[in-house]
N, C-alpha and C positions, 0 to 999 in steps of 0.2 A: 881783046878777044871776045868777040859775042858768043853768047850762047845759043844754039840751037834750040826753035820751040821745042821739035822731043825731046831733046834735055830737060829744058825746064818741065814739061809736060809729066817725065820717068819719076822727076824729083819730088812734084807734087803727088803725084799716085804713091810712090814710096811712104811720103812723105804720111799723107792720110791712111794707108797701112798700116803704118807703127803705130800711129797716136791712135786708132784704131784696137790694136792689140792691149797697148798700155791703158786706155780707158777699160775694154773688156774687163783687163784682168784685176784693175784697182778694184772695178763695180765687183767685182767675184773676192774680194780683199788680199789677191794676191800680189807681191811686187818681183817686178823685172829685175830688178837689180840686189835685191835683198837675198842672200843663201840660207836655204834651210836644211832642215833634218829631217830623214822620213823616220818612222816610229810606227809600230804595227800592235793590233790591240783583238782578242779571240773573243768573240760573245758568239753566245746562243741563239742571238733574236736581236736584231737593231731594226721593229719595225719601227719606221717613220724617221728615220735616219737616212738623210741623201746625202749625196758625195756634193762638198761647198758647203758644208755644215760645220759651224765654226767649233774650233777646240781652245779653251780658256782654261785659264791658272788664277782661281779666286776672283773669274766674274770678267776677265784681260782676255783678249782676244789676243791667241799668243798664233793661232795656225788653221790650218783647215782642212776637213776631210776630202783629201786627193779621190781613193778609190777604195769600191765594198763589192767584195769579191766572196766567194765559198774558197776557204780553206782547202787546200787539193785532200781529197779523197775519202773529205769527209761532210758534213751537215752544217757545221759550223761557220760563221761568218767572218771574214779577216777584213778588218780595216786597219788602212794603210791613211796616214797623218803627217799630213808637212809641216813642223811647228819651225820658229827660230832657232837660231842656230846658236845665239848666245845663250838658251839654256843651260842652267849647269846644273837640275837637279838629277836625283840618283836612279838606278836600273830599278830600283824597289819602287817609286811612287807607280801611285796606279790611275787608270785612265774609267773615269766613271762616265756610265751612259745616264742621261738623266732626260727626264720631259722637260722642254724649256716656257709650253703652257700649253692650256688646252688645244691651240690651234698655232703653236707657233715650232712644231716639231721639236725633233730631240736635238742634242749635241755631245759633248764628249767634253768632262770637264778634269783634270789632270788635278791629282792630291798627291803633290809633291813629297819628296822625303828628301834630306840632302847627307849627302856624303860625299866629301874632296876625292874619296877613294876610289865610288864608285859612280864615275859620272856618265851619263846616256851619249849612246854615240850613236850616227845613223845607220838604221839597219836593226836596234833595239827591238824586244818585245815589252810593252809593260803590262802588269796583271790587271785583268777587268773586272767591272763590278756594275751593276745593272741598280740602277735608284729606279723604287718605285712612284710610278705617275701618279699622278689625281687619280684620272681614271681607275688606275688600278686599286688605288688605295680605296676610293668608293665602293669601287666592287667587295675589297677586302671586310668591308663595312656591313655590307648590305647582304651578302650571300648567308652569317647566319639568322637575321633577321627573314631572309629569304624562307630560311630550313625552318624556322620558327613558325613564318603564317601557313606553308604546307602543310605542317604538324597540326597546325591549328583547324586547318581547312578539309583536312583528312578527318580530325575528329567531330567537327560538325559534323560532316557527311555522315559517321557513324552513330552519331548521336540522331541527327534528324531519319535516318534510317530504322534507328531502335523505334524512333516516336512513331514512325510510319507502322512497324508492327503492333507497337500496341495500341496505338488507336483504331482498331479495326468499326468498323462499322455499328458493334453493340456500344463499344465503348465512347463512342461518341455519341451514340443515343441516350445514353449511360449517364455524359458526361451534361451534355444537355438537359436532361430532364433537372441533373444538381443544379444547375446553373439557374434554372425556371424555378427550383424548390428554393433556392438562395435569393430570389427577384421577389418570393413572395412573402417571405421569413423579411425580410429585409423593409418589406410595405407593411408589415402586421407589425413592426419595432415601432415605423413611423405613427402609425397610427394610436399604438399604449403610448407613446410619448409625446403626442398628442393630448390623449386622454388624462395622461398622468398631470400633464400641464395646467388643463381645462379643470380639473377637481381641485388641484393646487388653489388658482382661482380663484373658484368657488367656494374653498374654506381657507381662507386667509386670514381673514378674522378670528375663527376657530384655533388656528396654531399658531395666532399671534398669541391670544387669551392662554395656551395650553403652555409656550414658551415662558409667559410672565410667571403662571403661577409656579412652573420648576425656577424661576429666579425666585420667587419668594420664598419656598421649600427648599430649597437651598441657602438662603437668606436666616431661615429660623434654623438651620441645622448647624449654623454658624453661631447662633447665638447661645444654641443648648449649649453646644461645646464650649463655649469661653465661660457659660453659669458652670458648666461641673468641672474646667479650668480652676475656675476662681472660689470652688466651696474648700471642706480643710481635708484636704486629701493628703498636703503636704503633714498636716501635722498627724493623721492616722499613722503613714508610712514613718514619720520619725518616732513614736510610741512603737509600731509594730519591729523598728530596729534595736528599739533600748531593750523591747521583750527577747528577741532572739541576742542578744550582747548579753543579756541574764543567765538564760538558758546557756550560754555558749560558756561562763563562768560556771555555771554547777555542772556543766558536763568535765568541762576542765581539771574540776575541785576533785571530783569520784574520780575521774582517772588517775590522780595524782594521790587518792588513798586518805583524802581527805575528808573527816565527820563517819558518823556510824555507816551510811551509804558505801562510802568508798572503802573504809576496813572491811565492812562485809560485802563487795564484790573483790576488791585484790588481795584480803588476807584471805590464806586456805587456811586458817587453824581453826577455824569457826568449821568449817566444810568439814574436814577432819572429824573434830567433836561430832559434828553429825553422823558422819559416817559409820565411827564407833558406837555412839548408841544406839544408832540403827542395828546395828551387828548385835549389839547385845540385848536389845527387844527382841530380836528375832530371837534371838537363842531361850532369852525369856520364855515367850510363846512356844516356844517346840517345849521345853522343859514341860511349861504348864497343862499343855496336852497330853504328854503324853505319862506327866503324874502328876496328876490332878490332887492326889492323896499329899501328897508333900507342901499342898501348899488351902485344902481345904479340910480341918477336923471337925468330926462331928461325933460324941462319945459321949455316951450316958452315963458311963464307968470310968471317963477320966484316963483312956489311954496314954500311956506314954509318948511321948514324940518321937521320933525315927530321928537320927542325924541327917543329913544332905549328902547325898552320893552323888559326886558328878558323875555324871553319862559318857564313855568311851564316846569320840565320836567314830 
């Protein structure tokens, strides 16, 4: 049986159709023959996310984003995920967006959980979760270093604003003329210290001579010191301690009532004695004033003597 060229012709065009489709779809990493599972995932924002962006489990290239679509009726974004179909993890893992580098877009990377109970079937939602980029994280970085030099650059401005009022025109004339009075104070330093150097100098000799003769005078003040060091000072000072260890036994001695000293300052009977014939001098004396007759006779006739009457007092 021959075959017909259009036969052959239909079979080849067929033929380069399919292998056609099947290279497409391998270059896109999908397979003809392989069944999968759709799976659908809710973010806020998948910029830099295209549909063909691959969806991996620890780095495995397990599926690929089908299509990214708005959520009916709201803002949000719904991607739809064709993974394998032998998956067997659970409704709870979650499907993370993540940058995959600075220039190599994002993708969608699935953080399994497993449970026998509760296994993903197609048609699934899994919860999302948004990893931050480089990018983003730079910016996270730099914004408040950002608030920092504004603040910074805001107070300069106020500061060189202040400076601008007060340097007004006198004050800079003001400031000037100091600056000139400082150039000239600063040339009259140079020049005493100049001068101071120049007479240095010129009397070198002078304060060399002036420097020896304080080492000498110093030298003999050395020497007085070690002669009245070395005279008997020591033995004056042990004579003037044996005199005060004497004195310090006779002070001892009287205090403790000992020899006519120390009876006559701590016995009272002595004191006493005194006291009484004190008392009775006195009384002497008033008697004797005031009779004088009782105690001087004078009689040409040889009077008789009176007895002694004591005085009421």
């Amino acid at each position: 049986m021959k075959i017909s060229k259009e036969i052959k012709t239909s079979i080849v065009v067929l033929g380069g159709v399919a292998l056609f489709i099947f290279g497409f779809s391998f270059l896109k990493g999908n397979s003809i023959f392989q069944s999968t599972k759709t799976l659908y995932a809710v973010y806020k924002d998948v910029e830099g996310l295209v549909p063909g962006a691959k969806v991996n489990v620890n780095g495995l290239s397990v599926g690929k984003i089908s299509q990214i679509d708005f959520l009916p009726n709201t803002t949000k974004i719904l991607v739809t995920m064709d993974v394998r179909k032998d998956l067997d993890f659970s409704k709870k893992s979650i499907a993370l967006l993540y940058e995959t580098g600075l220039i190599g877009g994002k993708a969608i990377s699935i953080q399994p959980a497993f449970n026998p109970a509760d296994i993903i079937e197609s048609g699934d939602t899994l919860k999302s979760e948004i990893k931050p980029g480089l990018t983003e994280l730079i910016n996270r970085q730099i914004e408040p270093l950002q608030i920092k030099i504004e603040s910074m650059l805001s107070s300069a401005d106020s500061l060189f604003a202040g400076v601008s009022n007060v340097l007004d025109n006198d004050t800079q004339i003001n400031l000037k003329s100091t600056l000139e009075n400082l150039s000239i104070t600063t040339n009259n330093l140079n020049k005493a210290s100049l001068a101071a150097v120049k007479i240095l100098d010129q009397n070198q000799s002078q304060i060399n001579a002036m420097f020896s003769n304080i080492k000498m005078t110093s030298e003999n003040l050395k020497s007085i010191t070690d002669s009245i060091e070395q005279a008997q000072i020591s033995h004056t000072i042990r004579s003037f301690t044996k005199t005060v260890e004497g004195l310090n036994k006779i002070v001892a001695s009287i205090e403790s009532g000992q020899g006519t000293v120390g009876k006559l300052i701590n016995d009272d009977t002595l004191y006493q004695n005194l006291s009484d014939a004190s008392e009775e001098l006195d009384q002497l004396l008033s008697d004797l004033k005031n009779h004088p007759k009782r105690y001087v006779h004078f009689s040409l006739f040889g009077k008789k003597e009176k007895p002694y009457t004591e005085e009421e007092k």
